[in-house]
N, CA, C and O atoms as CSV, one atom per row, in Angstrom:
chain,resi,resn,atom,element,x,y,z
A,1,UNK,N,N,80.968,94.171,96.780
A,1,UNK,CA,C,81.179,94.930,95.578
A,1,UNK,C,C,79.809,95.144,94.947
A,1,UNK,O,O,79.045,94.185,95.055
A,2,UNK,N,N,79.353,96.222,94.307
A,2,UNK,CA,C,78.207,96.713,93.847
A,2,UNK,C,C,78.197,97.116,92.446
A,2,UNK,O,O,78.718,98.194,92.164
A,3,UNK,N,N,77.633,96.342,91.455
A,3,UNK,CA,C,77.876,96.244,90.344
A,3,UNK,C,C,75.990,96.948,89.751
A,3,UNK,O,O,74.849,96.567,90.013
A,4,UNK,N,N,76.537,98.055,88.915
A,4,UNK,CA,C,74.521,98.263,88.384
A,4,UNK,C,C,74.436,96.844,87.069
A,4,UNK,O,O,75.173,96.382,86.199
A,5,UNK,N,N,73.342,96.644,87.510
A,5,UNK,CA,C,72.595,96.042,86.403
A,5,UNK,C,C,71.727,96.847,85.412
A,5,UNK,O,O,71.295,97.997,85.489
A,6,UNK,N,N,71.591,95.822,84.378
A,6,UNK,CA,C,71.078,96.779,82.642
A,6,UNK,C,C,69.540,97.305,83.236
A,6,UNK,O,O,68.928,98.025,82.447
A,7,UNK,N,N,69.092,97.112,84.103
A,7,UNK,CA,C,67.256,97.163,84.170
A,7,UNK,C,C,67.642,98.870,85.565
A,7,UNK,O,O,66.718,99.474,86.110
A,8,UNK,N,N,68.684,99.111,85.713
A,8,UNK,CA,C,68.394,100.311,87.077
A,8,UNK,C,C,69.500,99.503,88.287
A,8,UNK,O,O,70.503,99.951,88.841
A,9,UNK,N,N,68.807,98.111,88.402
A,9,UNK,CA,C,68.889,97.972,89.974
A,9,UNK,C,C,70.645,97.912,90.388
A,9,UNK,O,O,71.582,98.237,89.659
A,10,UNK,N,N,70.689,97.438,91.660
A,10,UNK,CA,C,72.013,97.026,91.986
A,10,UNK,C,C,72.156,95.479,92.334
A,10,UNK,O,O,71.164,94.844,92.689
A,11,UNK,N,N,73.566,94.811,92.211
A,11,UNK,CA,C,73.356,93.374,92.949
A,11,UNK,C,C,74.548,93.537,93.635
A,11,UNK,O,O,75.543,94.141,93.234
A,12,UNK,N,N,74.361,92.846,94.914
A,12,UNK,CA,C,75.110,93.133,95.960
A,12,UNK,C,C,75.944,91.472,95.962
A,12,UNK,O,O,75.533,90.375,95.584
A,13,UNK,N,N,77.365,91.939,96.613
A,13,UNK,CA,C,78.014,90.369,96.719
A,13,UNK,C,C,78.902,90.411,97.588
A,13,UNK,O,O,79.574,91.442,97.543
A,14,UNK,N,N,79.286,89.389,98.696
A,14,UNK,CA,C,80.112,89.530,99.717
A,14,UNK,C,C,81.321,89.072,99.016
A,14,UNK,O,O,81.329,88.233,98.116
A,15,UNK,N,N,82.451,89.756,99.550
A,15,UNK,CA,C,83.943,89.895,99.450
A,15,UNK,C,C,84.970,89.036,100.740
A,15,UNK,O,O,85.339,89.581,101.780
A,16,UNK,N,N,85.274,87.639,100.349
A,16,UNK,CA,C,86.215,87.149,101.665
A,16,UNK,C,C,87.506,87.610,101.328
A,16,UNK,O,O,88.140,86.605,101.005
A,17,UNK,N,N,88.386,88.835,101.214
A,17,UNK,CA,C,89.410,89.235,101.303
A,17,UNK,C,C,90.597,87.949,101.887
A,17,UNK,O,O,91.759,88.069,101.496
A,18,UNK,N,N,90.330,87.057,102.580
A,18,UNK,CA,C,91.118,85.663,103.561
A,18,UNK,C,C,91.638,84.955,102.265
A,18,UNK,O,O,92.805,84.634,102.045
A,19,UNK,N,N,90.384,84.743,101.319
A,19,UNK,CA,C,91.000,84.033,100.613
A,19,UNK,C,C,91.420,84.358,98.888
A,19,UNK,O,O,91.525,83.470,98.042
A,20,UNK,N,N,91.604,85.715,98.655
A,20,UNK,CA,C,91.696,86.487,97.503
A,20,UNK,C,C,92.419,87.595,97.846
A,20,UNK,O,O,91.971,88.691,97.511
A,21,UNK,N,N,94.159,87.481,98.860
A,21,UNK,CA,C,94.414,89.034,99.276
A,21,UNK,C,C,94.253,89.661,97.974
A,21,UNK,O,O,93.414,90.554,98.096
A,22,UNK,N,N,94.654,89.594,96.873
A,22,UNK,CA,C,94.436,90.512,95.463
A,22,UNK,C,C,93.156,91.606,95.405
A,22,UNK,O,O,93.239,92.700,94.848
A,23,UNK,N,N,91.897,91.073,96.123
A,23,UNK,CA,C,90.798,91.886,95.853
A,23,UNK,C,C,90.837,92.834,97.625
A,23,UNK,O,O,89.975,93.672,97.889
A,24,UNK,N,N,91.941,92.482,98.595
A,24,UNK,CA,C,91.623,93.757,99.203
A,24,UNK,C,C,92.634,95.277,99.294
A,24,UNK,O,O,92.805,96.266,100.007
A,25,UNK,N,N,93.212,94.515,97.791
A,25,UNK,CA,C,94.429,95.659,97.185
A,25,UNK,C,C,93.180,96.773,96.528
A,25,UNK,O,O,93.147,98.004,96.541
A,26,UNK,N,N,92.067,95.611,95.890
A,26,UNK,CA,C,91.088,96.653,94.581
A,26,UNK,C,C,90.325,96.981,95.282
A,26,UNK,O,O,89.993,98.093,94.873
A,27,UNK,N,N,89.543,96.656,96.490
A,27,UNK,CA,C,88.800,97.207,97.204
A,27,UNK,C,C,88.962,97.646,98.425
A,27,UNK,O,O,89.966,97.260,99.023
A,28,UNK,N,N,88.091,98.493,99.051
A,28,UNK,CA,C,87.885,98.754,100.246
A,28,UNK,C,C,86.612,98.931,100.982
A,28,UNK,O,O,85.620,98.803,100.265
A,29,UNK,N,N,86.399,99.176,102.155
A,29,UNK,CA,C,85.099,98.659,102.732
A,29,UNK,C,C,84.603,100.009,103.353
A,29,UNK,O,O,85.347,100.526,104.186
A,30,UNK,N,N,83.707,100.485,103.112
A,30,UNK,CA,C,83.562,102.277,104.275
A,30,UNK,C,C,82.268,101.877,104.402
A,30,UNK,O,O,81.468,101.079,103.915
A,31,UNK,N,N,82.418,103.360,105.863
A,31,UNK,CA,C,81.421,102.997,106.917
A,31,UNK,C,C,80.112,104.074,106.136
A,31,UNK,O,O,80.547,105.070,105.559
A,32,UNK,N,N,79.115,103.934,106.133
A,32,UNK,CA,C,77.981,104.607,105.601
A,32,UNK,C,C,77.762,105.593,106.472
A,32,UNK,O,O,77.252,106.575,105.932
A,33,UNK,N,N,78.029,105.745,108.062
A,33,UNK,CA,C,77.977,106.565,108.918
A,33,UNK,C,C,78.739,107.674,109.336
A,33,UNK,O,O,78.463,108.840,109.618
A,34,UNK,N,N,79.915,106.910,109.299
A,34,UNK,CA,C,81.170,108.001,109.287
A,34,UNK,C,C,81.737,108.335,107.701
A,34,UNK,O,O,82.392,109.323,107.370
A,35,UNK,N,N,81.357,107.388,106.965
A,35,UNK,CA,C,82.058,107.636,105.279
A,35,UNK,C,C,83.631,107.504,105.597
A,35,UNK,O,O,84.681,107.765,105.009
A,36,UNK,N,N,83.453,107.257,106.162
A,36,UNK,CA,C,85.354,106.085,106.344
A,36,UNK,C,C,85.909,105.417,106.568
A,36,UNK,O,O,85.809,105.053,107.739
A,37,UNK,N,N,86.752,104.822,105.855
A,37,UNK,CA,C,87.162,103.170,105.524
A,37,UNK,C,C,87.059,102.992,106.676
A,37,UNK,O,O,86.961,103.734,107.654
A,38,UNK,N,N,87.096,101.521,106.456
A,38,UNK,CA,C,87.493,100.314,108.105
A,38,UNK,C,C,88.732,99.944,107.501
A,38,UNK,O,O,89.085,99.617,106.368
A,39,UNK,N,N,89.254,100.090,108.551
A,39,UNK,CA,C,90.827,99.440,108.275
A,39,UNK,C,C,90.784,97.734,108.500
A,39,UNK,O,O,89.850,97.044,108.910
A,40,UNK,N,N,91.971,97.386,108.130
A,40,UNK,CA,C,91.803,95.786,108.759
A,40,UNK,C,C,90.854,95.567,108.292
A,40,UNK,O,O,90.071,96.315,108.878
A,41,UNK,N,N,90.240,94.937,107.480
A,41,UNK,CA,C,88.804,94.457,107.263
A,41,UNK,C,C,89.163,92.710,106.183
A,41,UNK,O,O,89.759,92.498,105.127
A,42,UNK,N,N,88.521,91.937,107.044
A,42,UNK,CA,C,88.719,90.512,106.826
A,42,UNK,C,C,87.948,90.052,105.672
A,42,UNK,O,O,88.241,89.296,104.745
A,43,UNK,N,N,87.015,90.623,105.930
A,43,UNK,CA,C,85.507,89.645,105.411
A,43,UNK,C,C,84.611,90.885,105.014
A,43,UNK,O,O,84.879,91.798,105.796
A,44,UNK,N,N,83.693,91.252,104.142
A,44,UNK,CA,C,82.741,92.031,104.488
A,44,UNK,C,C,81.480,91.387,103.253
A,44,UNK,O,O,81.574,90.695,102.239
A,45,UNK,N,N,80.528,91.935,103.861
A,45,UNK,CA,C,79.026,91.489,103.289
A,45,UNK,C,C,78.189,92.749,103.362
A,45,UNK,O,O,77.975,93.137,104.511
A,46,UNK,N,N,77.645,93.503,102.336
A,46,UNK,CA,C,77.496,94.777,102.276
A,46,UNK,C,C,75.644,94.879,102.208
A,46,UNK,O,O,74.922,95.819,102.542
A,47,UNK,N,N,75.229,93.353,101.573
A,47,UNK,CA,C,73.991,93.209,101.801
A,47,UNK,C,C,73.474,93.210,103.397
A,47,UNK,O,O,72.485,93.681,103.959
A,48,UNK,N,N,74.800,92.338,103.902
A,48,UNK,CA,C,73.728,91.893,105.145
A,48,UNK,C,C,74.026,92.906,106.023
A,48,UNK,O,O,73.423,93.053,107.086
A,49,UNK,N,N,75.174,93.814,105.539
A,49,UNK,CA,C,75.865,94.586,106.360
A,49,UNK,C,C,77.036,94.163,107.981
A,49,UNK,O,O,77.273,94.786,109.015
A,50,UNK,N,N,77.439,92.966,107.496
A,50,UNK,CA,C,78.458,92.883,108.489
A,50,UNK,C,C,79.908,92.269,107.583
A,50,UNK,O,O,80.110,91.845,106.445
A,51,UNK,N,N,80.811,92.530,108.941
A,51,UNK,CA,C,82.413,92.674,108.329
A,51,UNK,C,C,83.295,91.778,109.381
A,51,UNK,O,O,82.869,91.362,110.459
A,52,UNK,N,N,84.285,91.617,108.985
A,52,UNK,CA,C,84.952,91.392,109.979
A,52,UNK,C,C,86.524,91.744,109.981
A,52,UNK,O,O,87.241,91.678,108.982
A,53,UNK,N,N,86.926,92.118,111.229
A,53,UNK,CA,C,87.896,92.970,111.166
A,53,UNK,C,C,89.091,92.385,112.422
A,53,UNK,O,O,88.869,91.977,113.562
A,54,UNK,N,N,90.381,92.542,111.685
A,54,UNK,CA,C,91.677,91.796,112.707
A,54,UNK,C,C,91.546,92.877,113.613
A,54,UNK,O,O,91.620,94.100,113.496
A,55,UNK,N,N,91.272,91.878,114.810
A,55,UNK,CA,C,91.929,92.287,116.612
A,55,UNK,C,C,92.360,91.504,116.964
A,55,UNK,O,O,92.450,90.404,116.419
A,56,UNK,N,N,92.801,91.864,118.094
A,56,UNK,CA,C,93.331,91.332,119.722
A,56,UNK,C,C,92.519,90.818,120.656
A,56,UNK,O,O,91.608,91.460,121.180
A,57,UNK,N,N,92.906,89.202,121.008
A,57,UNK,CA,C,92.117,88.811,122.215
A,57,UNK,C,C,93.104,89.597,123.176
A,57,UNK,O,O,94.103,90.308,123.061
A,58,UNK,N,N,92.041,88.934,124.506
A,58,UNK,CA,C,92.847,89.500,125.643
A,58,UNK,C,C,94.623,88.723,126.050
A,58,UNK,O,O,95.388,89.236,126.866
A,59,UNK,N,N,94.879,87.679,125.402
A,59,UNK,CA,C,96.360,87.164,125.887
A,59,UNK,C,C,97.097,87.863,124.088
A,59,UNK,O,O,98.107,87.320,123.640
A,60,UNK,N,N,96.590,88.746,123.493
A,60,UNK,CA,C,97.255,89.264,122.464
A,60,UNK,C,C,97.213,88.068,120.813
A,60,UNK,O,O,97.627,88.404,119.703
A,61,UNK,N,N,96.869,87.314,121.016
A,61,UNK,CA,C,96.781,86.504,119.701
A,61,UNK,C,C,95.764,87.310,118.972
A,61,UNK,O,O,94.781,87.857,119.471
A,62,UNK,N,N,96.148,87.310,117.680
A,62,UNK,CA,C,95.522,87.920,116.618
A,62,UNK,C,C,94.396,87.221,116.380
A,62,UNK,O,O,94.601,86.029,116.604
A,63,UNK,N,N,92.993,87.503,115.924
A,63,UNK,CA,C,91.511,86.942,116.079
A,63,UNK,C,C,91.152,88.137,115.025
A,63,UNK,O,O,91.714,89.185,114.704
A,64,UNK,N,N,89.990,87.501,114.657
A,64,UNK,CA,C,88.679,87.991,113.391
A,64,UNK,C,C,87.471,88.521,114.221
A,64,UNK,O,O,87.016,87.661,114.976
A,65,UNK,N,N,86.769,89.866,114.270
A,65,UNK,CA,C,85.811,90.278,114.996
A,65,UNK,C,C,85.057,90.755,114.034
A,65,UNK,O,O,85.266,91.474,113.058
A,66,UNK,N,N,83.762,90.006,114.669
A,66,UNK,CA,C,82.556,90.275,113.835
A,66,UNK,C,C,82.362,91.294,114.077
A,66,UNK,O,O,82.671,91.538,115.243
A,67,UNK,N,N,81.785,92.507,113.295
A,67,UNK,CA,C,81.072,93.789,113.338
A,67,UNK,C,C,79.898,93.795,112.479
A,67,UNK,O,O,79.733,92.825,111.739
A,68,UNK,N,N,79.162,94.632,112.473
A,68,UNK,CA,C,77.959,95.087,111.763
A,68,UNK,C,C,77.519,96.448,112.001
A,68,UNK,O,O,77.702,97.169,112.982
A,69,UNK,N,N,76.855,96.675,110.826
A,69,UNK,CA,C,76.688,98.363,110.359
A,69,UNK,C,C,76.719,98.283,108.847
A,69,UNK,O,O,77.140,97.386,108.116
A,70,UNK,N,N,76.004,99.787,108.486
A,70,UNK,CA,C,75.433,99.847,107.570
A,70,UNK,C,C,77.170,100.193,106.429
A,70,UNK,O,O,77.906,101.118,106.772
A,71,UNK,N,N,77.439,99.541,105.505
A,71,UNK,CA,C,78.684,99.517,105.039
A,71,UNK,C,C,78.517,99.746,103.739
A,71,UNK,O,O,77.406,100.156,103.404
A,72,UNK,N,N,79.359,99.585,102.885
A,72,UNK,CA,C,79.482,99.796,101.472
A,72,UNK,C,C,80.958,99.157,101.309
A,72,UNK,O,O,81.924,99.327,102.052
A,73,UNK,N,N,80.843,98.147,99.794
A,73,UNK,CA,C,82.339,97.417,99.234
A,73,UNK,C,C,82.116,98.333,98.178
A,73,UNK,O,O,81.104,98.525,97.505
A,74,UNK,N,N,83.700,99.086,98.132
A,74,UNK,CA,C,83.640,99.937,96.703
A,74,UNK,C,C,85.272,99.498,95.729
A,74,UNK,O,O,85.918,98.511,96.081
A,75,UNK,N,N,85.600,100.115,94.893
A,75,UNK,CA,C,86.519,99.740,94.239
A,75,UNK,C,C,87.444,101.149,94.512
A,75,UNK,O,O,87.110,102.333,94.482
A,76,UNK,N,N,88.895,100.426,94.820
A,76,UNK,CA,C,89.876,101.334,94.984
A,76,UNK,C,C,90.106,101.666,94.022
A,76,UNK,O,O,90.208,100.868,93.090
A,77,UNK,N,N,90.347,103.513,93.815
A,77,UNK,CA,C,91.098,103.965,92.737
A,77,UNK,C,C,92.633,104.110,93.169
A,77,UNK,O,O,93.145,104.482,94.225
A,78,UNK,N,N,93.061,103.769,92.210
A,78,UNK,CA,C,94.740,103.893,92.247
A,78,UNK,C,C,95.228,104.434,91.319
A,78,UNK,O,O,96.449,104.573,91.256
């Protein structure tokens, strides 16, 4: 989430959606490249630029996959 500060700048802060589902109702996570959401998105860190997102191993159990790329946490309008 990207909040301006009183002096210009920005401060950046990672979002664990795992343990707050409430904040991945208010937010969402998009790609800076394509400019569109990631779906599924577990975890994201917008400084360091990585996320993590529900897949599939190969015997089908549900698993957390690290990704990285240039991202943005913004606030859902509703």
């Amino acid at each position: 989430m990207t909040k301006p500060r009183a002096r210009g700048g920005f401060r950046v802060t990672a979002i664990d959606f795992r343990t707050d589902p409430v904040k991945a109702r208010r937010h969402r996570v998009v790609s800076l490249v394509t400019h569109a959401d990631i779906p599924d998105t577990v975890w994201a860190d917008d400084e360091a630029g990585c996320y993590g997102e529900r897949g599939r191993d190969a015997k089908g159990k549900q698993i957390v996959v690290e990704q990285s790329g240039p991202i943005r946490i913004v606030s859902a309008k509703r």
